[in-house]
N, C-alpha and C positions, 0 to 999 in steps of 0.2 A: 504493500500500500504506500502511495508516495505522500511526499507531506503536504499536499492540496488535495487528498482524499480524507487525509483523517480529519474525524470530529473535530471542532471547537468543543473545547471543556466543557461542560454545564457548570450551570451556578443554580443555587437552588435555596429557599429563602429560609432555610433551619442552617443555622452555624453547622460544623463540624469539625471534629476532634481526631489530629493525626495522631495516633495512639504509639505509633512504633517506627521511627526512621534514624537515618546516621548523617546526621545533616554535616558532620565534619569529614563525610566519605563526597561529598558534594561539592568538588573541586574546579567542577567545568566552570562556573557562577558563583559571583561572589554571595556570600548569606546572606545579604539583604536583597537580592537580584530573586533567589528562590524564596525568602518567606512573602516579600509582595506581591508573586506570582502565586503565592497559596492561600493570601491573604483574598487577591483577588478573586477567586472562585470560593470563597465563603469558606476559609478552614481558622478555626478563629485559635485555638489552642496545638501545641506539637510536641508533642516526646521525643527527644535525639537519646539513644540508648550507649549507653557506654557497654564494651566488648572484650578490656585490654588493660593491662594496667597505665600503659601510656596513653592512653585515651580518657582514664577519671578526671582528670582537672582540665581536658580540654572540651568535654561535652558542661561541664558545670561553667567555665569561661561562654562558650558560646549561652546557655541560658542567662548566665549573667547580661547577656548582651543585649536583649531582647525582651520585652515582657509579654511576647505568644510563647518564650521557649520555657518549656521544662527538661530536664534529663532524668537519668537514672543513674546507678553506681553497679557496677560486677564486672566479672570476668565469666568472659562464652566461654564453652567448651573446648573450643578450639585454642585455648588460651590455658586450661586445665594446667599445665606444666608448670607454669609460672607461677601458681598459687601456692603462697606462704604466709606467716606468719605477719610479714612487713605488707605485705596487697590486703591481707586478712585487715591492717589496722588503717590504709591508705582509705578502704571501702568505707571501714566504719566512720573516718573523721568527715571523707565528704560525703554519708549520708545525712551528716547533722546540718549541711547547708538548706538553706529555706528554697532553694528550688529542684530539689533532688526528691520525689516522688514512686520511687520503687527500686528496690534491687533489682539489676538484671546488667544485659543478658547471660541468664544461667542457664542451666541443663546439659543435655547429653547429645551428641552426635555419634552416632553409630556407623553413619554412611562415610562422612570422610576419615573419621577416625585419624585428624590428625594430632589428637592425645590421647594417650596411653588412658583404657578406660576405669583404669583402677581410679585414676589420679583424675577422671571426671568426675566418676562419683564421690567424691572426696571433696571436690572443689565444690557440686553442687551443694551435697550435703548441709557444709559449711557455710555456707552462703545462705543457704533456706533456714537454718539456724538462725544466723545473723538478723534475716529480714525479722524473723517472727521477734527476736529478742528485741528487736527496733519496730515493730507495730510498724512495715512496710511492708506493702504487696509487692509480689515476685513478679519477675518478666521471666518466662521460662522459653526455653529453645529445645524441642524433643524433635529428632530424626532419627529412625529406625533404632529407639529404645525407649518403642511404647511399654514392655515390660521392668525394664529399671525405672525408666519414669516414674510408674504407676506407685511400685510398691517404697522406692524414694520418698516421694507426695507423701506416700501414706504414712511412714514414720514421722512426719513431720508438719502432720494436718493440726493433732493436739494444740502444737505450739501458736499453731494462726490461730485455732479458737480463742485460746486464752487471751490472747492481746486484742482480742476486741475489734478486728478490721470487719468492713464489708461484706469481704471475701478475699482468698488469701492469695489472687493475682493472676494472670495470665499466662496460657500458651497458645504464644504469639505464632504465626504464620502455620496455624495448624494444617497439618497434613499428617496427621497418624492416622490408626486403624478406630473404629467405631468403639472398639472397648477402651479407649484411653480416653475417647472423648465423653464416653457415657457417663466412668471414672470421673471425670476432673468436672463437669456439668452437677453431677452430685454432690462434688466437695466443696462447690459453690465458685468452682472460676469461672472465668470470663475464657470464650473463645476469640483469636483474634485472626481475621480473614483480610486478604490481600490482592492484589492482580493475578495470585493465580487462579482464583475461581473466573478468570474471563479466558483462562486459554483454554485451545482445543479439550488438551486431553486431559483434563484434571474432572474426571467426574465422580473420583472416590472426593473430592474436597467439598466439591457441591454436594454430594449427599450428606456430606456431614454438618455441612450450613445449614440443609432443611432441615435435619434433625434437631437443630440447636436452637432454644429457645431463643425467640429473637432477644429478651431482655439481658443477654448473657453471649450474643454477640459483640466485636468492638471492630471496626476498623484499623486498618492500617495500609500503610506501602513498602514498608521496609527498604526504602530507597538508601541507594539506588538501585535498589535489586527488585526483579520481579514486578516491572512495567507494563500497565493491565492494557489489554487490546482494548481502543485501537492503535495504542502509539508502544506498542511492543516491540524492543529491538532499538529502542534509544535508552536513554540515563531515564532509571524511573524518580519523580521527584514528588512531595508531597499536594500540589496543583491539581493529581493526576487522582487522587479518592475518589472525587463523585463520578469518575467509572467502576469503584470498586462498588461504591452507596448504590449505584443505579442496576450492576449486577445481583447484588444479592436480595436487593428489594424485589425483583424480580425473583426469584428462587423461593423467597417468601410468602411473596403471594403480596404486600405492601404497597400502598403509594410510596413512592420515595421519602417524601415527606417527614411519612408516618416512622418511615426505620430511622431516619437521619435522628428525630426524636427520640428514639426510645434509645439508639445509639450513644446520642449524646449526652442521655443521662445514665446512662451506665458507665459511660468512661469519664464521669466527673464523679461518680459513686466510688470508682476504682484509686484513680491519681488524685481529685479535688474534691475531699468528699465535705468540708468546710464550703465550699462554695456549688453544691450541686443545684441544676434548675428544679423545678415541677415541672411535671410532663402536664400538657394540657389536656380537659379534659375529652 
């Protein structure tokens, strides 16, 4: 498709909330070049995820920068090696910053397995400790270890109880199997769905959309990864949601409207739960 074929963005008159991107991965444009451009099509609030230990004070720098930006604080799995004692204490001091909004990204990677998986589950473990002992919701990453996943979560569900959150956070860009999602729907997370429910071949992901209560859906782009058709095969950027809102409302059954809604009041239920809307009646 050339680019005097694809759409014009929509814009759509319910705010919405980029739940899950790495706006420090988004080198092509300058960060005010991309949040204007997301601002423009109605994304009013953004989460930039920290992944790395060289990356916690630069996703908290960028929030500082901005007042649409929020971050989070962890180390992904792909990152698993590095986790020690000193990342253990870097996580904890910048989650006490006032715009730091959930541990992540954690979890497990099975498929690239580019860390040793002892030392993933290790690094999550600790991490899901941490958020519950700091009354933050989790940003979780599960690829092909919808089984440690599960029974991980599960030693570690107690702990979100007791601290009183919402719910104990998201797994972000889900694509596991039906029992992981039935699992983490029950323990009261949030699914978070992306550009791939618009490509061809992703119809295990869409069935797991319809399955999902829509109040317990969240948005996201993961940009620059995973740039929802029609503008697939460029940098995906935060601008680009209300094709992911206009997919899934559809899969729903929803005006758009109506999911943007319910959307945006579960992802300020999750990250800003001091300042969440009313759904209207």
């Amino acid at each position: 498709m050339s680019k005097k074929q694809r759409r014009a963005i929509p814009r759509f008159a319910t705010p919405i909330v980029e739940t899950h991107c790495h706006l420090d991965y988004l080198g092509e444009e300058a960060l005010a070049d991309t949040l204007a451009a997301a601002a423009g099509v109605g994304i009013e609030r953004v989460v930039t995820i920290a992944v790395a230990p060289d990356n916690l004070a630069t996703v908290r720098r960028i929030a500082e920068s901005d007042a649409r930006v929020w971050c989070t604080q962890g180390i992904h799995p792909h990152e698993a090696g590095s986790y020690d004692e000193a990342v253990e204490a870097a996580i904890r001091e910048g989650a006490a910053h006032p715009r730091v909004v959930a541990i992540g990204e954690i979890g497990l990677d099975y498929y690239y397995d580019r860390a040793d998986r002892g030392a993933q589950r290790d690094a999550f473990a600790r991490q899901l400790a941490l958020a519950a002992e700091l009354a933050l919701p989790v940003v979780i990453h599960s690829r092909d270890a919808d089984e440690d996943t599960e029974a991980i979560l599960s030693d570690h569900l107690p702990g979100f109880r007791r601290c009183g959150l919402p719910g104990p956070g998201v797994i972000h860009s889900f694509t596991s199997g039906q029992g992981l999602a039935e699992f983490a729907l029950e323990a009261g997370f949030y699914l978070g769905f992306n550009g791939i429910t618009t490509f061809r071949n992703a119809d295990n992901v869409r069935t797991i959309v319809e399955l999902t209560p829509v109040e317990q859906l969240l948005l996201e782009t993961d940009a620059p990864y995973l740039t929802p058709v029609p503008y697939r095969g460029t940098t995906n950027a935060p601008c680009y949601l209300p094709f992911v809102a206009e997919k899934i409302a559809e899969l729903k059954g929803l005006p758009v409207e109506k999911l943007l809604a319910i959307a945006r009041r579960s992802s300020y239920e999750l990250f800003f739960p001091g300042d969440a809307p009313a759904l209207a009646a």
